[in-house]
KETIDREN-673026 format. One record per atom (N, C-alpha, C, CB): x, y, z; residue in one letter. Coordinates in steps of 0.001 Angstrom, whole numbers, plus 500000, padded with zeros to 6 digits. Atoms other than C-alpha are relative to their C-alpha. Glycine has a CB too. Layout:
N
XYZA...
END
This chain:
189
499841498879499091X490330511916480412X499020499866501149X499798501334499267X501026500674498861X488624511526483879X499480501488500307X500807498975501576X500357498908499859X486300514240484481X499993500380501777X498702500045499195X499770499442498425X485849516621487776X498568499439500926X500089502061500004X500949500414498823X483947515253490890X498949500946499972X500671499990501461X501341498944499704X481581517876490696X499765500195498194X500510501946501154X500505499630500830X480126517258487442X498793498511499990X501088500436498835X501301500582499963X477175515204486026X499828499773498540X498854500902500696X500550500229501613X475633513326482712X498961500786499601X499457498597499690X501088499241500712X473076515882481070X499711500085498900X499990500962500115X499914500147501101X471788516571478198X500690500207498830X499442500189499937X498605499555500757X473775517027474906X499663501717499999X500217499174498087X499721498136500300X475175520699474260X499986499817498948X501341500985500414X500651499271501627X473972522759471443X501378500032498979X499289502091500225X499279499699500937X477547523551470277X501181498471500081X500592501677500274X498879501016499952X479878520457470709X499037498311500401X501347500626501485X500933501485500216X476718517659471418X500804499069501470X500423498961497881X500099501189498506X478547516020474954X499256500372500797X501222499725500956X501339500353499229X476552515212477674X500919500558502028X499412497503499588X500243500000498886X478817516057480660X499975501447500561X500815499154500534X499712498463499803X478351519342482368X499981499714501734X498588501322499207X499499499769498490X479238521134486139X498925499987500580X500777501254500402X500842500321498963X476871520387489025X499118501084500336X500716499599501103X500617498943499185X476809524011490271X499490500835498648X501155500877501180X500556498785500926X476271525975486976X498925499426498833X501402500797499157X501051500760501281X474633523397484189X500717499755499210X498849500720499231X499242500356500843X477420524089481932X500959499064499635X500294500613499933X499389501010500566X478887522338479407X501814499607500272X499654500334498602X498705500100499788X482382520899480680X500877500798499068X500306498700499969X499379499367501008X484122521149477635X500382501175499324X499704499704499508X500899497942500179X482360524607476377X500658500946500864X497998500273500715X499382498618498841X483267526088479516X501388500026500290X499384499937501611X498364500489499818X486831524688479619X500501501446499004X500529497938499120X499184499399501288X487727526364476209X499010501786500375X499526498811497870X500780499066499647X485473529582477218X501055500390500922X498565499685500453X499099499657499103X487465530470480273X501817499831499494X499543499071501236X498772499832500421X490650529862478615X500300500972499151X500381499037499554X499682498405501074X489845532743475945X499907500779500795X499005500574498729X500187498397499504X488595534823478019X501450500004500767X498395500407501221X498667499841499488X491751534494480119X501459500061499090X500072498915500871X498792499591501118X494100534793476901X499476501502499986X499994499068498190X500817499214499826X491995537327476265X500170501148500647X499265499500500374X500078499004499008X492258539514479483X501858500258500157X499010499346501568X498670499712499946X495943538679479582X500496501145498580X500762498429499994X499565499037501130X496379540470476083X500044501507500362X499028499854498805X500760499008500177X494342543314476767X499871501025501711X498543499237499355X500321499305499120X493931543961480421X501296499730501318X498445499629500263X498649500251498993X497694544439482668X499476500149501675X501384501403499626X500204499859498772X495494545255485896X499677498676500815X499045500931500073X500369501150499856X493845542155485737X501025498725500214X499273499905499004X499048500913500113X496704540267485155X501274499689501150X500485500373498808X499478499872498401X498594542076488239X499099499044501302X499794501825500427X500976500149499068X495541541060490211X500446498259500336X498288500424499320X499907501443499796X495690537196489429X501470499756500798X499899499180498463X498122500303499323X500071537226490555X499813499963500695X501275500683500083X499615499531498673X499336538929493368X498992498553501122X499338502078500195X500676501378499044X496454535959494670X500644498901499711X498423499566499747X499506501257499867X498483533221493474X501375500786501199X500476499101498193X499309499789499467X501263535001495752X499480500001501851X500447501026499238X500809499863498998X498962535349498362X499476498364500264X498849501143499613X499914500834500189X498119532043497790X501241498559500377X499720500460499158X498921500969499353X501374530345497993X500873500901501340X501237499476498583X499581499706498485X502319532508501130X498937499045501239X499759501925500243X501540500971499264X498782530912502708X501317498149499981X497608499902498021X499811501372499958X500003527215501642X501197499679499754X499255499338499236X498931500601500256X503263526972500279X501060499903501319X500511500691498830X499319500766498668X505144526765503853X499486498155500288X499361501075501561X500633501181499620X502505523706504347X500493499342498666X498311500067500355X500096500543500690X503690522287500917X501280499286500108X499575500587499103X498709499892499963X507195522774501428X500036498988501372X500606501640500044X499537501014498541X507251520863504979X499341498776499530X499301500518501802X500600501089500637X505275518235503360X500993499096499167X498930500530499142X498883501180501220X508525517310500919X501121500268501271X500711500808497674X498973499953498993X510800518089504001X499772498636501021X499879501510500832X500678500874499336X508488515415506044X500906498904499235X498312500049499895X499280501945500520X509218512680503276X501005500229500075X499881499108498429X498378500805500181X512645513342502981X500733499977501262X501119500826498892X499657500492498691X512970513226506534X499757498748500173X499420500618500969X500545501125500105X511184510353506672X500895498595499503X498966500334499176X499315500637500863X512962508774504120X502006499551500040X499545500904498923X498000499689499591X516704509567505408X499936499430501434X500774502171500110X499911500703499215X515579507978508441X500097498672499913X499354500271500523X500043501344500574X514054504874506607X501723499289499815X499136500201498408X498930499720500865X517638505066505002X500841499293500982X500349501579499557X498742500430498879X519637504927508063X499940498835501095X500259501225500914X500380501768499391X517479501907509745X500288498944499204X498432499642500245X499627501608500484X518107499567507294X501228500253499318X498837499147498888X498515500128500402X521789500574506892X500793499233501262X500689501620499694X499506500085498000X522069500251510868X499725498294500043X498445501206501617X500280501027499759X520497496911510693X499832498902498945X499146500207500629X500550500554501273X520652495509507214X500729498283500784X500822500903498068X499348501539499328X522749492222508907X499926500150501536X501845499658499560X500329500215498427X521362492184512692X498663499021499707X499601501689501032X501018501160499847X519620488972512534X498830499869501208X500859498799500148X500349499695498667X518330489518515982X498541500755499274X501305501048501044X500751498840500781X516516492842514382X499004499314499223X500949500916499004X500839500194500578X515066491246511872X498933498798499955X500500500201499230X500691501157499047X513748488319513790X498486500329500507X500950499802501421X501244499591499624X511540490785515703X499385500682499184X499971500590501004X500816499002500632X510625492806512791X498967498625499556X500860501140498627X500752501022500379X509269489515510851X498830499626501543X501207498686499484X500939500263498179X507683488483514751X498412501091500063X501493500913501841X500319499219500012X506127491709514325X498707500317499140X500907500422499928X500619500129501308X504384491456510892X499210499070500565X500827499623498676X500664501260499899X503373487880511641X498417499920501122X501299498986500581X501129499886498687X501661489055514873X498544501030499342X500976501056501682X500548499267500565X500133492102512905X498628499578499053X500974500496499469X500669501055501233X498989489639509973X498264499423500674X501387498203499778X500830501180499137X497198487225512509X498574500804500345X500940499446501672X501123499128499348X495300489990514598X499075501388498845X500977500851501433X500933499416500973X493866491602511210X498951498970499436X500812500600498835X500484501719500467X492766487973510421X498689500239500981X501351498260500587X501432499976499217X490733488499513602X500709498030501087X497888499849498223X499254500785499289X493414485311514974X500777500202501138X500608499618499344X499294500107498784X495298484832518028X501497499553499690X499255498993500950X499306499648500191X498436485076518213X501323500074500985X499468500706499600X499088499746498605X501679484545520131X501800499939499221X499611498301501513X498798499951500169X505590485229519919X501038498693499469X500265500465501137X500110501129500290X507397482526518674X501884500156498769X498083499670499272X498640500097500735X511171482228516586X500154499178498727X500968499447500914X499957500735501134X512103480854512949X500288499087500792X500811500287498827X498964501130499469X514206478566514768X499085498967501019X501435500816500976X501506500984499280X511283477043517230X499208499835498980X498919500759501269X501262500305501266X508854477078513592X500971498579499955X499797501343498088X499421501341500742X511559474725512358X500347498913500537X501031500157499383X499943501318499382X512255472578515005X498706499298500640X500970500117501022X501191501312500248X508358471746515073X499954498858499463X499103500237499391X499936501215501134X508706469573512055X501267499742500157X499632500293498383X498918500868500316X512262468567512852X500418500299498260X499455498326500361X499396499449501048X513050470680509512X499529499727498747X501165499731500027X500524500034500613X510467469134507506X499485500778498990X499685499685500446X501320498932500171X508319470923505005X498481499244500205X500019500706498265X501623500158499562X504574471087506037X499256499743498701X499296501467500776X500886500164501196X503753470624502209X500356498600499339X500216501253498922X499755501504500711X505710467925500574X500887499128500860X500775500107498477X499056500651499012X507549466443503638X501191500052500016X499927498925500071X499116499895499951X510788466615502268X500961500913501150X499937500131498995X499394499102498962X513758468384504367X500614501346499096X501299499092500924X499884498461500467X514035472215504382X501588500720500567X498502500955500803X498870499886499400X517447473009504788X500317501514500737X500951499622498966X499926498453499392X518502475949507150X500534500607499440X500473500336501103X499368498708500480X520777477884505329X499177500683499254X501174499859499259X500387499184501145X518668478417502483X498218500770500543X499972498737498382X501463499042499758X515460480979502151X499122498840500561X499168500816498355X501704501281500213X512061478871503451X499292500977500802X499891497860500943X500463499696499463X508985480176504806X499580499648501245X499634500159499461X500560500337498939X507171479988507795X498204499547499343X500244501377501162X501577500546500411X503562477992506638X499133499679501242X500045498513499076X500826500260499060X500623478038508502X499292498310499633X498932501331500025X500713501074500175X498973474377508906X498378499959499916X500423499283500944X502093499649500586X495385476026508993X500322501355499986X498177499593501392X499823498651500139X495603479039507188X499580501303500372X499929500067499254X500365499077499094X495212482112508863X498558500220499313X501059501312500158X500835499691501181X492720482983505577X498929498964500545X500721499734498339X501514501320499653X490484479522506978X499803500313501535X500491497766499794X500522499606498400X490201480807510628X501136499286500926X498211499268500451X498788500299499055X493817479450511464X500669501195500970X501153499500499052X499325498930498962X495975481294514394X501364499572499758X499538499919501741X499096500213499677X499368482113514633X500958499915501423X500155500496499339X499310500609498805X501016480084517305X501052498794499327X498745499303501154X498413500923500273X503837477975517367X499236497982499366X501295499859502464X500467501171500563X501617474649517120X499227499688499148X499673499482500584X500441499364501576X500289476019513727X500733499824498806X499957501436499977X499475499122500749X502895476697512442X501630498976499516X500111501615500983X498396500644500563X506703474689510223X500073501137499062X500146498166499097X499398499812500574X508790475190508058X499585499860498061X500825499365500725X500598500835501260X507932475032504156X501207500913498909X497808500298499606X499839499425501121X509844475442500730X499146501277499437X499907499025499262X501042498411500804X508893479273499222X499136498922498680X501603501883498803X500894500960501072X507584476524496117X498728499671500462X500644498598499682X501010500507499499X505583475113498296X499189500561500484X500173499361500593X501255498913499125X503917477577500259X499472500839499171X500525501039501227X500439499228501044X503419479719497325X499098499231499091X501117500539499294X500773500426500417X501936477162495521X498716499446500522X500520499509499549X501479500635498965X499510475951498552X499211501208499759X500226499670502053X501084498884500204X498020479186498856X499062499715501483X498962499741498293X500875500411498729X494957478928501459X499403498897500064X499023500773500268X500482501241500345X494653475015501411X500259499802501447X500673499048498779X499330500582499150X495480473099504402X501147498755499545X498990499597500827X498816500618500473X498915471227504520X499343498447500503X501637500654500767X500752501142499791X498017468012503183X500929498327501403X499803499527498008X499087501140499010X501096465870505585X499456500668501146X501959499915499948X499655499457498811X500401467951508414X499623498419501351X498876501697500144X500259500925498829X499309464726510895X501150499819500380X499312498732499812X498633500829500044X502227462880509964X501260500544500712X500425499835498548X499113499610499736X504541465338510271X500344500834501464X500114500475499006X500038499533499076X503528467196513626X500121499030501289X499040500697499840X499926501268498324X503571463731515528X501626499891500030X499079497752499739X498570500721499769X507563463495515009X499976500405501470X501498500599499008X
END
């Protein structure tokens, strides 16, 4: 159980022996947990004024905040019904998702603290003449491949076009932040 931000290790309590109690009063978490819960069975049994009293501040209460709670789930599902309708609008606009990836890549770079310039799958891959940047072999276009950096953004590489082929997802996933060991070879075609 994770206790409340406003408490503290102290010494043990007399009636239950734990150690954590509240910041502002001394008391014993626990102790006072089960304490305030009788007395509030307690008052509910016995006392109907009291019990009016509490309705009326939680009413008072959710007049105060519950507009702000309520636009809060109206937000996401606005939000969300927009999300919804962009990637229905564009789920096959290659174009679209050209610049979204473009987008990321640029994003990526300039958190890196790298430089950074515009640049197309289709110019990555005709760097290497369709190579991959890891095991040389050829990366065929139809199928999935990444875009691999030749000095990884992670080692103080930039994304620019003369950085940057084509690589098997195998391959690039398995490089990780190495440098691509063909890269000479393959950037002189």
């Amino acid at each position: 159980m994770m206790e409340p931000a406003s408490t503290y290790e102290g010494t043990p309590c007399r009636k239950c022996g734990r150690t954590t109690r509240y910041v502002a009063t001394g008391k014993c978490v626990p102790c006072r947990t089960a304490t305030v819960r009788r007395v509030h069975k307690n008052k509910r049994a016995t006392d109907p004024e009291w019990v009016e009293r509490e309705r009326q501040r939680g009413r008072e209460w959710w007049s105060q905040h519950g507009a702000e709670r309520n636009l809060r789930r109206l937000t996401d599902a606005k939000r969300e019904a927009e999300a919804r309708y962009f990637r229905d609008r564009y789920a096959n606009d290659e174009d679209f998702k050209e610049r979204a990836r473009s987008r990321h890549r640029k994003r990526r770079a300039l958190k890196k603290g790298a430089s950074a310039e515009r640049y197309t799958r289709d110019q990555a891959y005709a760097q290497t003449a369709g190579r991959c940047t890891r095991c040389g072999k050829l990366v065929s276009k139809d199928t999935d491949w990444h875009i691999d950096h030749r000095v990884p953004l992670a080692l103080g590489g930039s994304d620019v076009l003369t950085n940057v082929g084509p690589s098997h997802p195998d391959c690039n996933l398995r490089g990780g932040a190495t440098l691509a060991k063909t890269q000479e070879s393959l950037f002189a075609l």
